[in-house]
C-alpha positions in Angstrom: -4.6 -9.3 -4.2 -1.9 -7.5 -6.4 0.3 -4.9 -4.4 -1.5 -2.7 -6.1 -5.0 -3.4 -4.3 -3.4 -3.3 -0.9 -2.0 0.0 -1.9 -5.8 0.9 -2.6 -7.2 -1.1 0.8 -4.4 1.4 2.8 -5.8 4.7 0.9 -9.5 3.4 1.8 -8.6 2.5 5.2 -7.4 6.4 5.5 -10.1 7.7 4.3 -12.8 5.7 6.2 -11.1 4.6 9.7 -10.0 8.6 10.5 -6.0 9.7 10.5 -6.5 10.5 14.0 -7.6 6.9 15.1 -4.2 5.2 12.8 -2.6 7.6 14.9 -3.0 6.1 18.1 -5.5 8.5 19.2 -7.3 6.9 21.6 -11.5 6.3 21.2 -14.0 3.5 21.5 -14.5 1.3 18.4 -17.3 1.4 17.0 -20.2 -1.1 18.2 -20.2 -4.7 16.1 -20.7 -8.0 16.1 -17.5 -10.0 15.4 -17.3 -12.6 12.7 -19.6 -15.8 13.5 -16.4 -18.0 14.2 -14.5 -15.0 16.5 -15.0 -14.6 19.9 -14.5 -10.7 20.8 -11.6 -10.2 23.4 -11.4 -7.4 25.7 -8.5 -5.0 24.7 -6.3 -2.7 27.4 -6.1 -0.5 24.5 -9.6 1.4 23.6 -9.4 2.1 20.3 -8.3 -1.5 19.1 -10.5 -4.4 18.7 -9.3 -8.0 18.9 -10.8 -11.6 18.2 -9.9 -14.7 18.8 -11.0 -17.8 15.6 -9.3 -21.6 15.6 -8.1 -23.1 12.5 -8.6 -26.7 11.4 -5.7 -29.2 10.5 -7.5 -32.4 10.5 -7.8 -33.5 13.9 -5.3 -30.4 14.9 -7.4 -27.4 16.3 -4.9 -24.3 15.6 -5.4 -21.1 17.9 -5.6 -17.6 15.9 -5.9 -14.0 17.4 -6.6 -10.8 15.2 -6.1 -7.3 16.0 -7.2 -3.8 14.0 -8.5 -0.5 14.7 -12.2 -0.9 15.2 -14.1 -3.8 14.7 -15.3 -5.1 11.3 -18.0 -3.7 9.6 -20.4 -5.0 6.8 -19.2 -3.3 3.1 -16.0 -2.0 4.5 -12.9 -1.7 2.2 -10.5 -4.6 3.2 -7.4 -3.9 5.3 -4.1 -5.3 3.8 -3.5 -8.2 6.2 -0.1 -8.8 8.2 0.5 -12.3 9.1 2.4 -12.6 12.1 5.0 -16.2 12.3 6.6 -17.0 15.8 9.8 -18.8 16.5 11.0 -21.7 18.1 10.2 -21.3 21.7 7.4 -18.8 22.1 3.9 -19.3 21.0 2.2 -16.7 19.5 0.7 -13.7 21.7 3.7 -13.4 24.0 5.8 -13.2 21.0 3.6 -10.6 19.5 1.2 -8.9 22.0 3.5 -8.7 25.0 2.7 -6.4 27.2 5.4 -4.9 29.9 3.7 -2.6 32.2 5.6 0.4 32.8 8.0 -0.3 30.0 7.0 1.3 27.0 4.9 -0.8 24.3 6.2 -4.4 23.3 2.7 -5.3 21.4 4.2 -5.5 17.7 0.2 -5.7 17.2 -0.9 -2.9 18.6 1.8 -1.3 16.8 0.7 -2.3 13.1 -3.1 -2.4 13.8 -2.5 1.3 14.2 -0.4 1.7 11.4 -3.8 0.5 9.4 -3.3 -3.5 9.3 -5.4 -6.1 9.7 -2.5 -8.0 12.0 -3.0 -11.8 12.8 -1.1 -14.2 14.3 -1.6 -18.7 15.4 0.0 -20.7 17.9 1.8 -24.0 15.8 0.9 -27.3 16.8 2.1 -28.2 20.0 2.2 -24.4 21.0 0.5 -21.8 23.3 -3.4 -22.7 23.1 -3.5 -24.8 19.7 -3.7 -28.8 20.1 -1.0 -31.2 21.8 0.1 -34.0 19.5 3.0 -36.2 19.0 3.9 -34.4 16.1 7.4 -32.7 16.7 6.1 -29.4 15.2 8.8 -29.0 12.4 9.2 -26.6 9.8 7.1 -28.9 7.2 4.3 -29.3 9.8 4.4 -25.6 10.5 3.4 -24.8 6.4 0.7 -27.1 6.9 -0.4 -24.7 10.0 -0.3 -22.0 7.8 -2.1 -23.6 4.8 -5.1 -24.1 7.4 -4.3 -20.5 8.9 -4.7 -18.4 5.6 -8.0 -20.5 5.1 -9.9 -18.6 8.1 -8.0 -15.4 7.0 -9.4 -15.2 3.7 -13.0 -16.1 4.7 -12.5 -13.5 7.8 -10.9 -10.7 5.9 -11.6 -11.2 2.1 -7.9 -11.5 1.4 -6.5 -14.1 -0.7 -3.0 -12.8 -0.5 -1.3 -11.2 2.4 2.1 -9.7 3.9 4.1 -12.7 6.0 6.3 -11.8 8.8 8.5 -14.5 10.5 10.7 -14.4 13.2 14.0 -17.1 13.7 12.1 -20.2 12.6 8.9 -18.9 12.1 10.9 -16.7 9.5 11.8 -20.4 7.7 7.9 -21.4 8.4 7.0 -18.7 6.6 9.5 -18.8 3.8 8.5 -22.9 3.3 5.3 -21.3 3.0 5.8 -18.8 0.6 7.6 -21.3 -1.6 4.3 -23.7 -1.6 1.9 -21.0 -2.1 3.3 -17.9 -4.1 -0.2 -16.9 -4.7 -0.7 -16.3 -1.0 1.9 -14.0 -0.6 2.1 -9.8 -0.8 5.3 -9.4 0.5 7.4 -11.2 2.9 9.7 -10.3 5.9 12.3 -12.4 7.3 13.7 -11.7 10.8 16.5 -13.6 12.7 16.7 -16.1 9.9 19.3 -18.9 9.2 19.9 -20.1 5.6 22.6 -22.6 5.6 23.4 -21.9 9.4 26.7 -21.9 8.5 28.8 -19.2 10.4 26.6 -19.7 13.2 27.7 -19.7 17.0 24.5 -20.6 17.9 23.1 -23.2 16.2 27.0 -24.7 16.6 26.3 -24.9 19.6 22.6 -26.2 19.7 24.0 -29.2 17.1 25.9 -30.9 20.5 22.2 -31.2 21.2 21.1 -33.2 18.4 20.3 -36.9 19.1 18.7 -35.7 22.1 16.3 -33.6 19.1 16.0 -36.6 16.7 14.9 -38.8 19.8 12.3 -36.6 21.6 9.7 -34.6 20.7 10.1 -32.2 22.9 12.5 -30.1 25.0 13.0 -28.4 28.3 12.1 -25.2 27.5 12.1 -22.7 31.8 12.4 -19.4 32.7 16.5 -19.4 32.6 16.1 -20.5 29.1 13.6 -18.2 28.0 15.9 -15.1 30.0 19.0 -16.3 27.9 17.2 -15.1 24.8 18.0 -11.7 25.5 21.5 -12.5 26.9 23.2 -14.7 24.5 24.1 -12.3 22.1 24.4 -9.1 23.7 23.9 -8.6 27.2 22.2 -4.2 27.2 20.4 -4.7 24.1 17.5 -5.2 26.0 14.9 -4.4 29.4 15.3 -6.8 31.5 11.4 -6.6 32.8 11.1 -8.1 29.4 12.2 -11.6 29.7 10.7 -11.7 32.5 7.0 -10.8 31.7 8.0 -12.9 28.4 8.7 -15.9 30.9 5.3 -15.4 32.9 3.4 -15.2 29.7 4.7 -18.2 28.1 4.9 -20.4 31.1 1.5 -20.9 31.6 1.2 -23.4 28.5 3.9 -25.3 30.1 7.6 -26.0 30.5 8.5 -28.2 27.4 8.5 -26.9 23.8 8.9 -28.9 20.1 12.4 -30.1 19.1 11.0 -29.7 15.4 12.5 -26.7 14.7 15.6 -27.2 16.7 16.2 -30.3 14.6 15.7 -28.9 11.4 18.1 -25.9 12.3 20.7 -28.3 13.1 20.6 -31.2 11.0 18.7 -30.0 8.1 19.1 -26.7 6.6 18.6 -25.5 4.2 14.9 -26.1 4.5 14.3 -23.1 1.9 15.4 -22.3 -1.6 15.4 -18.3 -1.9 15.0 -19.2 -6.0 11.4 -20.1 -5.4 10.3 -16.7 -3.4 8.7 -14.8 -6.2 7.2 -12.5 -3.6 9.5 -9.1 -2.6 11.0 -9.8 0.6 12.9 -8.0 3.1 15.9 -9.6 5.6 15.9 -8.5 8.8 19.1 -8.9 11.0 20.0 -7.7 14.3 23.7 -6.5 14.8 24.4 -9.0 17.3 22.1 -11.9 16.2 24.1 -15.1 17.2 21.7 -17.5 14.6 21.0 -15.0 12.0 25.2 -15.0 10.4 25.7 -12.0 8.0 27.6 -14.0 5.3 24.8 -16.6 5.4 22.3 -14.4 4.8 23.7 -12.5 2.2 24.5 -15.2 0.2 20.7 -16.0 0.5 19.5 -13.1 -0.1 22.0 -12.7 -3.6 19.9 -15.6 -4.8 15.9 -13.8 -4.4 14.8 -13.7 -7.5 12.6 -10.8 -7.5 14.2 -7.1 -7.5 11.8 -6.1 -5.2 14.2 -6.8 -2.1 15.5 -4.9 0.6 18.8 -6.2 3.2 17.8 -4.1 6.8 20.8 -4.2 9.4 19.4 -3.3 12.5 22.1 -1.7 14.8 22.1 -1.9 18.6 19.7 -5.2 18.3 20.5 -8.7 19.0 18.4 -11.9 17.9 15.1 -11.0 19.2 14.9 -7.6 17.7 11.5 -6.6 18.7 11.4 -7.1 22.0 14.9 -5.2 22.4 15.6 -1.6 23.3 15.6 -0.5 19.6 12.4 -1.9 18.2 11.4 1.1 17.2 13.7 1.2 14.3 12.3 -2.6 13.6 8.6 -0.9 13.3 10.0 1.6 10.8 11.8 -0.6 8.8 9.1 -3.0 8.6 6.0 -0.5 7.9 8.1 0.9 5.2 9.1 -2.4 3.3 5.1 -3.5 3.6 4.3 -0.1 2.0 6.8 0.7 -0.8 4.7 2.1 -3.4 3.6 -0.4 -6.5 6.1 0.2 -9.7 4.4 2.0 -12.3 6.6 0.1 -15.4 5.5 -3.6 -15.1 
């Protein structure tokens, strides 16, 4: 669908769903049946509804949550759809539907459904409730997720093309993807990226690591690793209650996580060639990010071919941006690039 349409869907979606209710007003939504392959979820919020549908990669079951305001109905006007890409080492929901009791909202989904989104995200191979192989999970497999993810999408949502967000590697998932299928793709928003990976503290010191990635499939992946996210960079830009409810909610698929990513963030960048997005993007950096190096990233994003591009510093933030003190200006940033008005001269 051209930028255009989703311009249209969000103008429909205004008129039909109520301002008050994309407002966050709270109200129950309105009584129907999921899709045939969903199974409804309970949400702590009232006014959203939520679904749960699996995607097929052969053999590969993929797990695929949904949220909006209010729950499908038959003839509706299409939402524009927000695809939602995790990282390296935390699978989908926790990444994206956190909650932190008592700590202000961390649900990027919540967030956007009520900003007037269709917002979905999937757990990669290997991750959170999608199927265990002895695949390593690697950039290339994860575009092959998404092929299969934007399959259920369309057939859900009536979609064809939709807005990609990625965050770290998922950022590089979804880049590979938008490289393989331009035709999928509204616009596309890169967070915590590496290019090159040159410049990078981080993944310098991840490469000592290496042979241990190109050996084993998997990784140690415990609580004091997943608490280091938010302490690497820049101790203070971020709750502490956060890592750990992120830690209890990612635990319970396990202690071990996919060297696929790792590996190709070391050893084989660049795994994307910003020539061959044709979609506008945005680049999303936090101040602090230790994998995400400013002259890396401008460089790459000197080379997008498309005009249609925005460069978003985001001050006080370190690599996980939206689970940090300041998401709030993430949310703005983002909402803004997904709705830029469509150019009236082409």
């Amino acid at each position: 669908m051209a930028t255009s349409d989703l311009a249209g869907s969000r103008r429909a979606l205004l008129k039909g769903a109520g301002l008050a209710a994309l407002l966050g007003i709270a109200k129950e939504a309105a009584a129907a049946s999921p899709a045939p392959s969903a199974s409804a979820v309970a949400s702590a919020v009232p006014d959203l509804w939520s679904a749960e549908y699996w995607a097929e990669k052969g053999a590969v079951r993929l797990s695929m949550f949904r949220k909006r305001v209010g729950a499908p109905t038959a003839g509706e006007e299409p939402r524009p759809v927000l695809f939602m890409v995790h990282g390296s080492s935390i699978s989908a929901r926790p990444s994206f539907d956190l909650e932190v009791p008592g700590h202000g909202e961390y649900s990027m989904m919540n967030v956007f459904a009520r900003y007037g989104f269709d917002v979905w995200t999937m757990d990669h191979e290997n991750y959170g409730r999608s199927s265990r192989s002895e695949s390593n999970s690697d950039i290339r497999s994860g575009v092959e997720d998404l092929k299969a993810g934007i399959v259920v999408v369309e057939r859900e949502t009536g979609q064809k093309r939709c807005h990609f967000y990625g965050v770290s590697s998922g950022a590089l998932r979804a880049a590979a993807f938008a490289s393989a299928a331009p035709d999928r793709i509204a616009r596309l928003a890169l967070e915590a990226m590496t290019w090159t990976g040159k410049g990078s503290p981080t993944l310098e010191k991840r490469a000592e690591q290496v042979e241990f990635y190109r050996t084993h499939n998997r990784r140690p992946r415990g609580r004091d690793m997943i608490l280091s996210i938010f302490t690497r960079d820049k101790p203070g830009t971020s709750d502490a209650a956060v890592g750990e409810a992120l830690a209890d909610a990612e635990l319970k698929f396990g202690d071990t996580i996919p060297t696929g990513t790792y590996l190709d963030m070391t050893a084989n960048l660049p795994v994307v060639d910003p020539l061959k997005l044709k979609a506008p993007v945005i680049v999303l950096r936090g101040e602090y990010d230790g994998i995400a190096a400013l002259d890396d990233l401008l460089a790459f994003y000197g080379q997008l071919p498309n005009p249609d591009r925005q460069f978003a510093i985001l001050a006080g933030a370190a690599h996980a941006i939206s689970l940090g003190n300041n998401r709030e200006q993430l949310w703005y940033v983002l909402r803004n690039f997904l709705e830029m008005p469509p150019r009236h001269d082409v």
